[in-house]
mmCIF file as Biopython writes it, N, C-alpha, C and O atoms, coordinates in Angstrom:
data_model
#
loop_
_atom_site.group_PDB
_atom_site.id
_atom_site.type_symbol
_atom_site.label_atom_id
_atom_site.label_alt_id
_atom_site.label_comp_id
_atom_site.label_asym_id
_atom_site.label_entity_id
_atom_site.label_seq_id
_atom_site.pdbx_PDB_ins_code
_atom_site.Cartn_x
_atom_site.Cartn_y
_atom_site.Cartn_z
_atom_site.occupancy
_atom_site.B_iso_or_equiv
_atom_site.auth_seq_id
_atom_site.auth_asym_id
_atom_site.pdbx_PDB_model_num
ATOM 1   N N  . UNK A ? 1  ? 18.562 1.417  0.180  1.0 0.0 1  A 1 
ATOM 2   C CA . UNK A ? 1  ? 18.829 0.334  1.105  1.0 0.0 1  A 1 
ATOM 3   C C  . UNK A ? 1  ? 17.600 -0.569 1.238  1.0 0.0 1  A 1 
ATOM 4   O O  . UNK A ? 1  ? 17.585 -1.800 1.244  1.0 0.0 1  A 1 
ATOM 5   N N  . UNK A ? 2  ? 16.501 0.340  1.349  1.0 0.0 2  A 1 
ATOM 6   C CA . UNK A ? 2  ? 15.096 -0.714 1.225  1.0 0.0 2  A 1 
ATOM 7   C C  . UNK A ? 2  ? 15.181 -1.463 -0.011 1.0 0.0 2  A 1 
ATOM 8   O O  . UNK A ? 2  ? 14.771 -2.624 -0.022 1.0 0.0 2  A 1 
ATOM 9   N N  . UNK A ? 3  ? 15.607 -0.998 -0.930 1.0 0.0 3  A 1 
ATOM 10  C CA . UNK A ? 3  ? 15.347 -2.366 -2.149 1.0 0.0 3  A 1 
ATOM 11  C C  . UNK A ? 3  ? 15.941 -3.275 -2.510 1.0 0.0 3  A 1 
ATOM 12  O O  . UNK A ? 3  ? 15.710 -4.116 -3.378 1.0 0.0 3  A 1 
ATOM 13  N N  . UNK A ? 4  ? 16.954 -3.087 -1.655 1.0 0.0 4  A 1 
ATOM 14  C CA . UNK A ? 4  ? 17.711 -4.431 -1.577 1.0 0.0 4  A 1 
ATOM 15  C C  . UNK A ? 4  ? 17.881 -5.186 -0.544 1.0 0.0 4  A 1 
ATOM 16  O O  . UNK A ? 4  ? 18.260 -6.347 -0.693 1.0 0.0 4  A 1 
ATOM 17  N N  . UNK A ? 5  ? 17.513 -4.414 1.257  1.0 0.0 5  A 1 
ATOM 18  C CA . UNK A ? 5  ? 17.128 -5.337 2.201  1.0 0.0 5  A 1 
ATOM 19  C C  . UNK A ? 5  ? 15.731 -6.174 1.935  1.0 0.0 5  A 1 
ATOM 20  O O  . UNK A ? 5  ? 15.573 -7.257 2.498  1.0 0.0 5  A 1 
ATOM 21  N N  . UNK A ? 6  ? 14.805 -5.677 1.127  1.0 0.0 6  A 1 
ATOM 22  C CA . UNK A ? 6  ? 13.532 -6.324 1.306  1.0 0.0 6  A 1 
ATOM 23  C C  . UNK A ? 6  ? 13.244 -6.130 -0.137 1.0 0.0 6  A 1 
ATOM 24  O O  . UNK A ? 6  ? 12.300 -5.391 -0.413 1.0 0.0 6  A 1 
ATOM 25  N N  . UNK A ? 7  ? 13.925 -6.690 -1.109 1.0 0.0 7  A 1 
ATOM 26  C CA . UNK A ? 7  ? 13.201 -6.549 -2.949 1.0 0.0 7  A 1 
ATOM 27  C C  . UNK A ? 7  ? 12.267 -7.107 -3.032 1.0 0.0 7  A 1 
ATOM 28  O O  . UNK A ? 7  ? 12.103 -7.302 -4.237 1.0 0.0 7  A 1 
ATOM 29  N N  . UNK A ? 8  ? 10.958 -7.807 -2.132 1.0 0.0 8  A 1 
ATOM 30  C CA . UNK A ? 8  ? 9.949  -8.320 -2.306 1.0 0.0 8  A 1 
ATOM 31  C C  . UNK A ? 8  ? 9.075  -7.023 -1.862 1.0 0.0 8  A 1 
ATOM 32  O O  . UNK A ? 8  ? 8.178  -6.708 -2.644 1.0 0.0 8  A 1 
ATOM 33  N N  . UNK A ? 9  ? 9.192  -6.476 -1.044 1.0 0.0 9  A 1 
ATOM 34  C CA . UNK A ? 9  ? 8.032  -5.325 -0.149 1.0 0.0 9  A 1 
ATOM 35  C C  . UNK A ? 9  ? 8.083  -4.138 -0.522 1.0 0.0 9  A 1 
ATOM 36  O O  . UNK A ? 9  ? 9.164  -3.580 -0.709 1.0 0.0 9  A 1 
ATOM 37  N N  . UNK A ? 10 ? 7.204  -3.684 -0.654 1.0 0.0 10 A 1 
ATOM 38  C CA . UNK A ? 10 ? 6.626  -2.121 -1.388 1.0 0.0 10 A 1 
ATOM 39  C C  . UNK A ? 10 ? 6.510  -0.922 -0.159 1.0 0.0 10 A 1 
ATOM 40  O O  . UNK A ? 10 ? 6.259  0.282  -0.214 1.0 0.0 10 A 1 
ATOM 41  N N  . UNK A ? 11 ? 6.735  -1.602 0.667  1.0 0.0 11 A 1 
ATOM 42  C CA . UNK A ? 11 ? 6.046  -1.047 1.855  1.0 0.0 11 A 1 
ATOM 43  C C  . UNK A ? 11 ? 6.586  -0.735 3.219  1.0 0.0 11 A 1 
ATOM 44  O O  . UNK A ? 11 ? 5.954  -0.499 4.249  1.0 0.0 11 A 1 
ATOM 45  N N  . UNK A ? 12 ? 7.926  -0.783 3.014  1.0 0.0 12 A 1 
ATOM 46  C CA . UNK A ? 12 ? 8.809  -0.968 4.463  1.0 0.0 12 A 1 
ATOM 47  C C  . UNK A ? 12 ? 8.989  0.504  4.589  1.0 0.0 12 A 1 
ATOM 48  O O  . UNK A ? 12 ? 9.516  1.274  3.787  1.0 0.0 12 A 1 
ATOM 49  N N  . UNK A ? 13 ? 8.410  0.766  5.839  1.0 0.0 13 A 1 
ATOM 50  C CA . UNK A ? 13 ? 9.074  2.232  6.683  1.0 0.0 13 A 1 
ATOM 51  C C  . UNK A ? 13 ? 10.299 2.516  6.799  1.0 0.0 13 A 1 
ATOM 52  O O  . UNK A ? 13 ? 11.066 1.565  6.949  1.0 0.0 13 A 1 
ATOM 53  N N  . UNK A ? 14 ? 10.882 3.955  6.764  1.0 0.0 14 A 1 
ATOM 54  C CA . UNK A ? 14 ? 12.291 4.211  7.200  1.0 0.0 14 A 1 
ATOM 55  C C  . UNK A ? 14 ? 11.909 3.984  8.455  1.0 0.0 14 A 1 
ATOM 56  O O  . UNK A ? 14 ? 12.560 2.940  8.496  1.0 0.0 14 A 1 
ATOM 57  N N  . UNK A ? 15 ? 11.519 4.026  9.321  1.0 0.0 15 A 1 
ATOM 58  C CA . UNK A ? 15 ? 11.776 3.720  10.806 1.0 0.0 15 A 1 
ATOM 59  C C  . UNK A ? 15 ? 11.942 2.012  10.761 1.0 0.0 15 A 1 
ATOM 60  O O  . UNK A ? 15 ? 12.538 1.561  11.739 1.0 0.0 15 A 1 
ATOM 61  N N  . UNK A ? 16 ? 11.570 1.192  9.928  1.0 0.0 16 A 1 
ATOM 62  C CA . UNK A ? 16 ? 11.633 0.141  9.592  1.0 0.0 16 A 1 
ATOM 63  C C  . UNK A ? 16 ? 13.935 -0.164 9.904  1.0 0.0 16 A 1 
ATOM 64  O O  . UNK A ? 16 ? 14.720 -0.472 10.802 1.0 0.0 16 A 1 
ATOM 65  N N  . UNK A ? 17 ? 13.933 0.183  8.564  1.0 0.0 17 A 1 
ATOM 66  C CA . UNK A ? 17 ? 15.441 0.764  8.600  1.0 0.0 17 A 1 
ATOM 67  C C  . UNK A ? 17 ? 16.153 1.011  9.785  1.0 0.0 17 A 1 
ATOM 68  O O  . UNK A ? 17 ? 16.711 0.134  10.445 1.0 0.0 17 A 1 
ATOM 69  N N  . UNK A ? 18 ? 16.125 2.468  10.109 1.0 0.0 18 A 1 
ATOM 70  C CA . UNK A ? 18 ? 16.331 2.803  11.733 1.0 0.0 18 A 1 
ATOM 71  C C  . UNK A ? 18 ? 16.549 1.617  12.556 1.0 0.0 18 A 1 
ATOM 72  O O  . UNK A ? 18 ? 17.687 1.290  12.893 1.0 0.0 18 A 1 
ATOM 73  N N  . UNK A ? 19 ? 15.234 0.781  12.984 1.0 0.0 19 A 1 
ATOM 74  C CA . UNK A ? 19 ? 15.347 0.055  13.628 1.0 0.0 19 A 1 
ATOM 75  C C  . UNK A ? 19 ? 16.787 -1.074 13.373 1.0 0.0 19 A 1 
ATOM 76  O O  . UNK A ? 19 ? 17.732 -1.444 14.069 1.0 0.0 19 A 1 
ATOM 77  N N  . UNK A ? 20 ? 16.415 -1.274 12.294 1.0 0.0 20 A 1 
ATOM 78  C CA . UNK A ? 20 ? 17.438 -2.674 11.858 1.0 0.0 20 A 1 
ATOM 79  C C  . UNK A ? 20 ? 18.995 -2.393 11.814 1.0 0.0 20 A 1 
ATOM 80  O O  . UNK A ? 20 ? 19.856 -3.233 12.076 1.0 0.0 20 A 1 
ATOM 81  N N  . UNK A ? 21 ? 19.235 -0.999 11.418 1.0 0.0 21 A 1 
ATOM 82  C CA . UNK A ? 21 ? 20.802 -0.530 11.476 1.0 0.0 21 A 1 
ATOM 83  C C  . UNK A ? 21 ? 20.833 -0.313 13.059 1.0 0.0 21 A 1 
ATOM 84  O O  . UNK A ? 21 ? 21.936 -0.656 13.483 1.0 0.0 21 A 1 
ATOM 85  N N  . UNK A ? 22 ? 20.251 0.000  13.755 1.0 0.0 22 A 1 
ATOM 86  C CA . UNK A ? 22 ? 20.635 0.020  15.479 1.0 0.0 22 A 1 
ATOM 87  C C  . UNK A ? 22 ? 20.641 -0.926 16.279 1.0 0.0 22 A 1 
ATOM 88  O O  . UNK A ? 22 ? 21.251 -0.801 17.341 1.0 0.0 22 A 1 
ATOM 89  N N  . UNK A ? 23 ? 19.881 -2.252 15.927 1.0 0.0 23 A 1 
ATOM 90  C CA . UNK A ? 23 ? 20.321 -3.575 16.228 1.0 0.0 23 A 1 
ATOM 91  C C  . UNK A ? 23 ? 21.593 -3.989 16.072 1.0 0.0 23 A 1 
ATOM 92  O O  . UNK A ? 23 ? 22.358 -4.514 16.881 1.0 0.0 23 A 1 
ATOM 93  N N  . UNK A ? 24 ? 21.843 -3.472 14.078 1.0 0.0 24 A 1 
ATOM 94  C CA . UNK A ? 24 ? 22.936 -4.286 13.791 1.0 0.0 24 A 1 
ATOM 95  C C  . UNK A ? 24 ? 24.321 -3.242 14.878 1.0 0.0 24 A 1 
ATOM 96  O O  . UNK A ? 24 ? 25.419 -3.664 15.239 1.0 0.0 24 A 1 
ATOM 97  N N  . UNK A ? 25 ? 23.866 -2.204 15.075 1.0 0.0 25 A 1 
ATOM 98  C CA . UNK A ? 25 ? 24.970 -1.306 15.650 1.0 0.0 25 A 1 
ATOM 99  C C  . UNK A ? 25 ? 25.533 -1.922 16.949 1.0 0.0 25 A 1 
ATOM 100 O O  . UNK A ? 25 ? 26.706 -2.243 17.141 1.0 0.0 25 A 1 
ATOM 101 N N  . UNK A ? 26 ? 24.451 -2.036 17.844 1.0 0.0 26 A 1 
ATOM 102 C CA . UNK A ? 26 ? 24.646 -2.812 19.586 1.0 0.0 26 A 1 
ATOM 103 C C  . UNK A ? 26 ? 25.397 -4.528 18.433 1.0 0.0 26 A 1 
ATOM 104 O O  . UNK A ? 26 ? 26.446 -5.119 18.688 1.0 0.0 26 A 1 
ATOM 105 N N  . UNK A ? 27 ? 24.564 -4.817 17.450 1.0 0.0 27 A 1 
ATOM 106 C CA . UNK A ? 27 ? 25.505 -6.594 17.116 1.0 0.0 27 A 1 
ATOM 107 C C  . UNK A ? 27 ? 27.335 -6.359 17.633 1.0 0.0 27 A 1 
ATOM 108 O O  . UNK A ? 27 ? 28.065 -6.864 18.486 1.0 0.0 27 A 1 
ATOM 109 N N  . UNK A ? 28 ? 27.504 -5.172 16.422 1.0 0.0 28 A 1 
ATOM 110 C CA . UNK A ? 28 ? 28.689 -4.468 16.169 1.0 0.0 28 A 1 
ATOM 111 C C  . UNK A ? 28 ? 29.500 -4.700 17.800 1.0 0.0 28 A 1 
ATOM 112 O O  . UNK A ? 28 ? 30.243 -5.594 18.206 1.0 0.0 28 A 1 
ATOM 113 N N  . UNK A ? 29 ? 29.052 -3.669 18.342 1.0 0.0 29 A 1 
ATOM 114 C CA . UNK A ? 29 ? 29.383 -2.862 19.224 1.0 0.0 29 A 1 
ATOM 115 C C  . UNK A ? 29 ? 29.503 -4.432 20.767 1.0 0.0 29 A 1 
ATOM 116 O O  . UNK A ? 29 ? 30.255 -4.357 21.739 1.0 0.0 29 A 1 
ATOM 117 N N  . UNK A ? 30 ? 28.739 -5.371 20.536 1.0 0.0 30 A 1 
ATOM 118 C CA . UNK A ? 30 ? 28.573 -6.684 21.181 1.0 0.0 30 A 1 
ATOM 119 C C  . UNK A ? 30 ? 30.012 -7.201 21.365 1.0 0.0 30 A 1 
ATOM 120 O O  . UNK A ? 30 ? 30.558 -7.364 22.456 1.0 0.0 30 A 1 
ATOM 121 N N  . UNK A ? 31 ? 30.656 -7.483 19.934 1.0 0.0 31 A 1 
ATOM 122 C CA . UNK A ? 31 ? 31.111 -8.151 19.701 1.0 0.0 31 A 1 
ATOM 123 C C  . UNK A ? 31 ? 32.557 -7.938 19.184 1.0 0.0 31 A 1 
ATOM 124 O O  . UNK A ? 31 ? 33.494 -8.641 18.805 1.0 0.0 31 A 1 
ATOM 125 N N  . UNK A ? 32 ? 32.224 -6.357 19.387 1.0 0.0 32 A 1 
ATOM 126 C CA . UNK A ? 32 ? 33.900 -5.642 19.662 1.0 0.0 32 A 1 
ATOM 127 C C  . UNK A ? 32 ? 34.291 -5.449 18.417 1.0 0.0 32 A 1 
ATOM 128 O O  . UNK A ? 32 ? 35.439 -5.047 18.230 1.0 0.0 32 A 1 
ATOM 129 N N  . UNK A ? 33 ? 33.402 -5.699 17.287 1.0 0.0 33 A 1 
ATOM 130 C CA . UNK A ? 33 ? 33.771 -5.362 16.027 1.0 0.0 33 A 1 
ATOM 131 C C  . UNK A ? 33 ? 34.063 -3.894 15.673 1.0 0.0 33 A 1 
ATOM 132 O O  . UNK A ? 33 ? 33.046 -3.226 15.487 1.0 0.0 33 A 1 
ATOM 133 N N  . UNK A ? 34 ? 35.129 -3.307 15.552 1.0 0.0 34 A 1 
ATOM 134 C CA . UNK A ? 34 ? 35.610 -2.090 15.217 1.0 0.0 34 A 1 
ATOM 135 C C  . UNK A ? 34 ? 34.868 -1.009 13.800 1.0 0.0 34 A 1 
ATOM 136 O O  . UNK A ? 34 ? 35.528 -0.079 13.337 1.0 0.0 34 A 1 
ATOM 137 N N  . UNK A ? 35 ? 33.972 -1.222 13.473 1.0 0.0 35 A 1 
ATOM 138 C CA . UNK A ? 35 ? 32.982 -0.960 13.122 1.0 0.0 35 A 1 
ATOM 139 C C  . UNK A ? 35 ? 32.120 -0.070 13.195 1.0 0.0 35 A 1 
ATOM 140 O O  . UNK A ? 35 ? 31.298 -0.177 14.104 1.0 0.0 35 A 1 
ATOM 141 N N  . UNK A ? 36 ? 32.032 1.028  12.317 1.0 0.0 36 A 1 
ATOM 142 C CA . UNK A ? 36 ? 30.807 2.131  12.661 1.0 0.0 36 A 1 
ATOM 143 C C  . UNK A ? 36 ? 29.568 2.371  11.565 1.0 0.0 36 A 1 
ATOM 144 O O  . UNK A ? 36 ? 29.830 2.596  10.384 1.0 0.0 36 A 1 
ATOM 145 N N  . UNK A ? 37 ? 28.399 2.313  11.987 1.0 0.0 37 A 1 
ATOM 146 C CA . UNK A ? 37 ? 27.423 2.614  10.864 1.0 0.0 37 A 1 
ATOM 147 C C  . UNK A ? 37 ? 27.187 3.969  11.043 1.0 0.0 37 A 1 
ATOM 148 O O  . UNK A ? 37 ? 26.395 4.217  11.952 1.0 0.0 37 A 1 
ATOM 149 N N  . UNK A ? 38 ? 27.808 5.260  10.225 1.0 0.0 38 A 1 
ATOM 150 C CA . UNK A ? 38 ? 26.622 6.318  10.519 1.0 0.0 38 A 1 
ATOM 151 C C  . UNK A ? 38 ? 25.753 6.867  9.651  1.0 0.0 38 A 1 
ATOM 152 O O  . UNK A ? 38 ? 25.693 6.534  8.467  1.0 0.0 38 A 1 
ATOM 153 N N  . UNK A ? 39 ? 25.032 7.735  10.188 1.0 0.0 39 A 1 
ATOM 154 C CA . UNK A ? 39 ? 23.658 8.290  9.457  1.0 0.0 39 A 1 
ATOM 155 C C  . UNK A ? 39 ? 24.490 9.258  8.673  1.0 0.0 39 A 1 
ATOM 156 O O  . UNK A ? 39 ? 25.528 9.645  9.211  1.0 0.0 39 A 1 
ATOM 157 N N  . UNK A ? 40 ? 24.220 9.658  7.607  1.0 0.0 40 A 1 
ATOM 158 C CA . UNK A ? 40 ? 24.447 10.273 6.763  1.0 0.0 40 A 1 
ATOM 159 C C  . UNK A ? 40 ? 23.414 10.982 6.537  1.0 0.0 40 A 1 
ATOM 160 O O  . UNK A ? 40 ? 22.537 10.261 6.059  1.0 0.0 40 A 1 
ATOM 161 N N  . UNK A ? 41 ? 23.030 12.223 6.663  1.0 0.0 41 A 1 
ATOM 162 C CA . UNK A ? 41 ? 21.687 13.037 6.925  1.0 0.0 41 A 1 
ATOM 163 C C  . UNK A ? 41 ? 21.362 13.424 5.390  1.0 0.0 41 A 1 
ATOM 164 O O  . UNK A ? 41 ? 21.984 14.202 4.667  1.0 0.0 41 A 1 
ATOM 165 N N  . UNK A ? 42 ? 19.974 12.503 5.039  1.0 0.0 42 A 1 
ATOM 166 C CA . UNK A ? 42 ? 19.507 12.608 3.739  1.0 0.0 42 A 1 
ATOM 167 C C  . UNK A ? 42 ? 20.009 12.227 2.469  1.0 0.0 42 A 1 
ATOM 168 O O  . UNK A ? 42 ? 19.686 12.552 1.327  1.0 0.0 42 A 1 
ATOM 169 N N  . UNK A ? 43 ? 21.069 11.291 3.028  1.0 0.0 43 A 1 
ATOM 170 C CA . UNK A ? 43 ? 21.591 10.425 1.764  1.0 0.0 43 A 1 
ATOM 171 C C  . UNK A ? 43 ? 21.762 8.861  2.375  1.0 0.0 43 A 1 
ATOM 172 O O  . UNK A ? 43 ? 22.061 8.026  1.521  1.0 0.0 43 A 1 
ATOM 173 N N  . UNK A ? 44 ? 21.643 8.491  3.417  1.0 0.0 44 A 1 
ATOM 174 C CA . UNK A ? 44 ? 21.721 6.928  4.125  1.0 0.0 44 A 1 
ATOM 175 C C  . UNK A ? 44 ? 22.388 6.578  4.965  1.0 0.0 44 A 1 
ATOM 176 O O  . UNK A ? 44 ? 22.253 7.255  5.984  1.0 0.0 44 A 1 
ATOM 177 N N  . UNK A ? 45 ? 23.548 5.274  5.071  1.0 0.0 45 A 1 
ATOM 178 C CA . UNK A ? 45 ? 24.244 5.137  5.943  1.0 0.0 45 A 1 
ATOM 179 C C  . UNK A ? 45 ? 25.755 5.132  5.602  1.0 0.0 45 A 1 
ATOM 180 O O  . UNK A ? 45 ? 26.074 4.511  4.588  1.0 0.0 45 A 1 
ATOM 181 N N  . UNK A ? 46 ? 27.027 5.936  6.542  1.0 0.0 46 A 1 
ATOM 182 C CA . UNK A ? 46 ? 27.612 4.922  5.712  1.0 0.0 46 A 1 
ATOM 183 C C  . UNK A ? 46 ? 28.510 3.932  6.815  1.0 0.0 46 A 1 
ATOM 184 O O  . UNK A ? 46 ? 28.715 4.427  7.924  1.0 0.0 46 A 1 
ATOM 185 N N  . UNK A ? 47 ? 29.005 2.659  6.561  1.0 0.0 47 A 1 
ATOM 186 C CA . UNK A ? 47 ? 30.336 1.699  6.777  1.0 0.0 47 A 1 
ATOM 187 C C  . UNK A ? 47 ? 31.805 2.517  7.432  1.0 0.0 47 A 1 
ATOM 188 O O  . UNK A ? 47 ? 32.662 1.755  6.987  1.0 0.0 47 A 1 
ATOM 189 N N  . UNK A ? 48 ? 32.276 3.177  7.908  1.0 0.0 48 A 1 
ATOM 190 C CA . UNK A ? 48 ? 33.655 2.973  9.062  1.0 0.0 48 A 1 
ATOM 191 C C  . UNK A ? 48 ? 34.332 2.156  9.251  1.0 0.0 48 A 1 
ATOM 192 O O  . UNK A ? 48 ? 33.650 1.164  9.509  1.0 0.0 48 A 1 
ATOM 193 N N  . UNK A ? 49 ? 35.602 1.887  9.294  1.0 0.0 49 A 1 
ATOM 194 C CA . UNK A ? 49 ? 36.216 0.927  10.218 1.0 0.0 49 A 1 
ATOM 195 C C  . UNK A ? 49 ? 37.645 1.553  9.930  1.0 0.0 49 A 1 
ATOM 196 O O  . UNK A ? 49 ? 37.772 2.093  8.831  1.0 0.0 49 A 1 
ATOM 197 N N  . UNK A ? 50 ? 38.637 1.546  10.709 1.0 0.0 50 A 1 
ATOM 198 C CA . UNK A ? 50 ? 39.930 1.776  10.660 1.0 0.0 50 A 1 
ATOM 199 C C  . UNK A ? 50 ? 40.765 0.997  9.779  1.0 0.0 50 A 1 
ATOM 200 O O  . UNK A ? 50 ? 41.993 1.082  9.822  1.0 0.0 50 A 1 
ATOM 201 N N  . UNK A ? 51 ? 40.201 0.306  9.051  1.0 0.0 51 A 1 
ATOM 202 C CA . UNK A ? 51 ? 41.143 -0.974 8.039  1.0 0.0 51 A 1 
ATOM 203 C C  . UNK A ? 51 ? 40.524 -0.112 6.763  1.0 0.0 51 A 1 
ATOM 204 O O  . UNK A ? 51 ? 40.984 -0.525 5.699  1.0 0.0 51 A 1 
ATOM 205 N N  . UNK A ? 52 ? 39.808 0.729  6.651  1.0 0.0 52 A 1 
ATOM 206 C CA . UNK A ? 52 ? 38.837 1.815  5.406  1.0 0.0 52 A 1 
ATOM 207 C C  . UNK A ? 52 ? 39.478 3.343  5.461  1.0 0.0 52 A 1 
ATOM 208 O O  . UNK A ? 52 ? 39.665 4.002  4.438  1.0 0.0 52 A 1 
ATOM 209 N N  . UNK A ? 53 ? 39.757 3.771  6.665  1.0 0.0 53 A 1 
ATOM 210 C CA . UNK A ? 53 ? 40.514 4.962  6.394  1.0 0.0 53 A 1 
ATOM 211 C C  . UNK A ? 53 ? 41.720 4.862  5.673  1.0 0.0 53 A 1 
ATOM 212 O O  . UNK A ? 53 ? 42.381 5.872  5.432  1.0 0.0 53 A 1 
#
């Protein structure tokens, strides 16, 4: 996910990450978008939504 949110930077923290998927989560969650990001423990995130099941 880092190398394609940021293909310029060598250097971005997973807490970097963290941060930015829990923003986008409250965006989500704002705006009533039916929508779930979850953690996937040691492989990333994944996409949800009831129009995907």
């Amino acid at each position: 996910m880092i190398r394609y949110a940021w293909p310029e930077k060598e250097d971005i923290d997973a807490s970097t990450v963290n941060l930015v998927v829990s923003r986008q989560r409250r965006k989500l969650a704002r705006e009533g978008i039916e929508v779930r990001i979850d953690t996937i423990s040691r492989d990333g995130y994944q996409l949800t939504s009831p129009t995907f099941d």
